[in-house]
C-alpha positions as CSV (number, residue, x, y, z in Angstrom):
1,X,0.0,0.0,0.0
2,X,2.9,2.4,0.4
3,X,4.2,1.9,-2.8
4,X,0.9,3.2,-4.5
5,X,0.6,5.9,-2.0
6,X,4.4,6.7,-3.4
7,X,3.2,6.7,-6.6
8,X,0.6,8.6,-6.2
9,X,2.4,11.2,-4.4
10,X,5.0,11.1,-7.3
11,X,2.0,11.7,-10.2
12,X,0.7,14.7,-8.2
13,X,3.5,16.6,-7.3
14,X,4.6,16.4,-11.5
15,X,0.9,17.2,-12.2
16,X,1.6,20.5,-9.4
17,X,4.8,21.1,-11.6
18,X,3.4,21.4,-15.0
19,X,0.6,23.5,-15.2
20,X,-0.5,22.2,-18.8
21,X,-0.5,18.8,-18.2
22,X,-2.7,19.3,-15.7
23,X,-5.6,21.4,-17.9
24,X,-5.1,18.3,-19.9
25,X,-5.9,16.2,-17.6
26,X,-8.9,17.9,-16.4
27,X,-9.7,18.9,-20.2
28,X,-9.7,15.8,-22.2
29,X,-11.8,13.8,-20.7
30,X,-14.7,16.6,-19.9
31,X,-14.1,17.0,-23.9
32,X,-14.5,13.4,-24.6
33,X,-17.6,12.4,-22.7
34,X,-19.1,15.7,-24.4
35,X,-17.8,14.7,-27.9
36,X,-19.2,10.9,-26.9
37,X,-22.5,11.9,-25.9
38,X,-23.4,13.3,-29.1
39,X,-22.1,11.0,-31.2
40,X,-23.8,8.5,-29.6
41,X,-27.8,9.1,-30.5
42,X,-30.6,6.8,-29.8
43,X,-32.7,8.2,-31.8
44,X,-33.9,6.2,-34.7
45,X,-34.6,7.7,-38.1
46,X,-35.6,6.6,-41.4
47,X,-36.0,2.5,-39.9
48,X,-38.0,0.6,-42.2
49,X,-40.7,-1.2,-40.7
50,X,-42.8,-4.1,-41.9
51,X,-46.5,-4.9,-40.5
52,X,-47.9,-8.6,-40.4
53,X,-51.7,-9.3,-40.6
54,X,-52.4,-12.5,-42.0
55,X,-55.9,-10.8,-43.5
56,X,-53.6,-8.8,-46.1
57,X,-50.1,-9.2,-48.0
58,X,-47.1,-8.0,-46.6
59,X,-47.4,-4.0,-46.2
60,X,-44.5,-1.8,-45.9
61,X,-44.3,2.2,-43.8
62,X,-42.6,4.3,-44.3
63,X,-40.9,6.7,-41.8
64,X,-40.8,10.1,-41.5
């Protein structure tokens, strides 16, 4: 356990050292969950979809 606090200690005293590496490691990942979260949509458009009633032939609707 006192080597990770060591390590630990190590990382944040170069973090305290260099100001820019420390915006980036506050920046990136902000950037990437925003960047992630609109990438990623769950909206669906333009999904074909086919309807089954055995009274009529196969029927296809369109989506808008």
């Amino acid at each position: 356990m006192s080597r990770i606090l060591a390590l630990a200690e190590k990382e944040l005293l170069q973090l305290r050292r260099d100001p820019v590496l420390l915006r980036l490691v506050m920046l990136l990942p902000a950037l990437m969950l925003l960047l992630f979260g609109y990438a990623i949509n769950f909206t669906l458009k333009n999904i074909p979809l086919a309807l089954y009633d055995a009274s009529y032939p196969f029927m296809l609707i369109p989506s808008s």
